[in-house]
Residue, then its C-alpha position, 0 to 999 in steps of 0.5 A: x377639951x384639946x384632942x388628944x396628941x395623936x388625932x388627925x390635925x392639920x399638915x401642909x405637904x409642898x411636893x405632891x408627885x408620886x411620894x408626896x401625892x400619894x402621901x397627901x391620900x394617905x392622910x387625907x384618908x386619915x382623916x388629917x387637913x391637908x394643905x398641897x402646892x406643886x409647881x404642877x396644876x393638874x397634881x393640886x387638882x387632883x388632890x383638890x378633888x379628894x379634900x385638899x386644900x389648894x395653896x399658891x406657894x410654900x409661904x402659903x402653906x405654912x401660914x395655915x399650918x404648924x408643920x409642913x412636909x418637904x417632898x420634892x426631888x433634890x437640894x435645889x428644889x428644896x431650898x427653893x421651897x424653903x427659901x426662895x421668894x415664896x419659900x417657906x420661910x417667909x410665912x411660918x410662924x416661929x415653932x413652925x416644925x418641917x419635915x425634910x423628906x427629899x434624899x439629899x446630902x447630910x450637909x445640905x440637911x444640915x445646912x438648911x437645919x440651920x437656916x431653918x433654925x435661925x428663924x425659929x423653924x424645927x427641921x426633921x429631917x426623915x427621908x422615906x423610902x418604899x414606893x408610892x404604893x405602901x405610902x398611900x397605905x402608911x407601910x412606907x419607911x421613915x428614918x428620922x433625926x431630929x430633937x426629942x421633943x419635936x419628934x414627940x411633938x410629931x408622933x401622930x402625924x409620923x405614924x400617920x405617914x409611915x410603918x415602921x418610923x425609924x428614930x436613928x438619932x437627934x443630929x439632923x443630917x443621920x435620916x439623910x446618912x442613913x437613907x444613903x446607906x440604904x438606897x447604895x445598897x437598893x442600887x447595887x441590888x438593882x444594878x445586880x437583878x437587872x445584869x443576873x436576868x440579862x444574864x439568864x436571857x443570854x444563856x437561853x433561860x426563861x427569864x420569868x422562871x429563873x426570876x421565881x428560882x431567885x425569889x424564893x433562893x438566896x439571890x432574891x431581894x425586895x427590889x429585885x423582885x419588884x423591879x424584875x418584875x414589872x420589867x419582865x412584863x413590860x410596865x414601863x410606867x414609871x413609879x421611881x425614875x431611874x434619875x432618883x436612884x443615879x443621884x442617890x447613889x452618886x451622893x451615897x458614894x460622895x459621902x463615902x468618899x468624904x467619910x474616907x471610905x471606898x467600897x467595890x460596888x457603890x462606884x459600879x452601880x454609879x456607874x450604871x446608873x450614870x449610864x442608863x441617863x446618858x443613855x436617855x433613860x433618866x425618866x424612865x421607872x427604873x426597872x429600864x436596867x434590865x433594858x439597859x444590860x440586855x445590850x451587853 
């Protein structure tokens, strides 16, 4: 008797940093087989402890798998994993389906669909947004695009990762557009805590305070809040780099230059963040904005 299309199967996940690990616990809490690779040993390991099973490469992974999770940091990374001498590529199986999860440009995803396509490989592409901790509980977001029928083929394991899952559209290259929209926004609104609370500072106010007016006013945001907060009480470990979001904004603000559109706001916050990484600030968590403004 088969299962039935939405029980625990089997998923390779290549990427297993603070999204990707925290993922993998996710399913493998699920109850799902999970094979991992990462460049990093200690990562596997700890995922190894937990159930996982250990793969030596990309290939490796798709050969024991029909479907496989991309989570790494940027274009180049994943075409490495996809394509390189031990890319993906090389071991799936025709029907092999491949979740894009990376934030990258719609024209690489498009790119790398393509590729994919050409040796019989489905591309979903679905970046992720909300934080190591709601993936490791399943609340983290999905925006995925991609055929209908291999998005219903992956019903049990996109809901596995994630709620809610966003179905923005079949035209790979709509998930990485989409995630752009999103994480300018998440900038700007980052950029805008960080210098409003420096702000409160130098105007002698209780920074903690203010930020509890702002919460519960017309000011707050989610990752105002979040952010603020850990930098306020001086949790500098870092769950998102300040890296992510200064390469996430400059491809939102690209596509916007493409797409012949050119806002007030996203070139400022490119700008920031630009600047927090020339200031040695790049693998810092993010919340190293407050840090940064303090300055003036």
């Amino acid at each position: 008797m088969s299962a039935p299309p939405d029980a625990p199967g089997a998923v390779g996940l290549v990427g297993v940093g603070h999204m990707g690990g925290a993922m993998a616990e996710n399913l493998l809490a699920r109850g799902w087989r999970v094979s991992v690779c990462d460049l990093d040993a200690a990562k596997v390991q700890r995922l190894q402890e937990k159930g996982a099973d250990p793969s030596a490469d990309p290939s490796d992974v798709a050969i024991k798998n029909d479907v496989t999770i991309v989570c790494v940091v940027d274009a180049a990374q994943t075409e490495d994993v996809l394509f390189g001498p031990h890319g993906l590529a090389h071991g799936a199986r025709a029907g092999h389906t491949v979740l894009l999860c990376p934030t990258i440009a719609p024209e690489d995803v498009e790119r790398f669909a393509a590729r994919l396509a050409a040796h019989g490989i489905h591309t979903l592409d679905a970046p992720m947004s909300g934080g190591p901790a709601r993936a490791r509980e399943g609340r983290m977001s999905l925006m995925v695009a991609g055929a209908q029928p291999v998005v219903a083929a992956q019903h049990g394991l996109l809901h596995a990762l994630a709620d809610p899952v966003f179905l923005v559209g079949e035209r790979v290259g709509d998930g990485a557009r989409t995630k752009l929209v999103n994480n300018l926004l998440a900038g700007i609104q980052l950029v805008g805590a960080a210098e409003a609370l420096a702000l409160a500072e130098r105007l002698g106010l209780d920074a903690a305070r203010t930020l509890d007016v702002i919460e519960r006013s017309s000011g707050q945001s989610w990752i105002g809040t979040d952010r603020m907060r850990r930098a306020l009480a001086g949790d500098t470990a870092p769950r998102a780099h300040v890296s992510l979001l200064a390469k996430d904004t400059r491809l939102a603000v690209a596509a916007a230059r493409a797409a012949g559109f050119t806002g007030p706001l996203g070139p400022a916050a490119t700008a920031v963040f630009a600047r927090a990484v020339a200031t040695g600030l790049a693998e810092q968590d993010d919340s190293a904005l407050l840090q940064l403004l303090r300055g003036g």
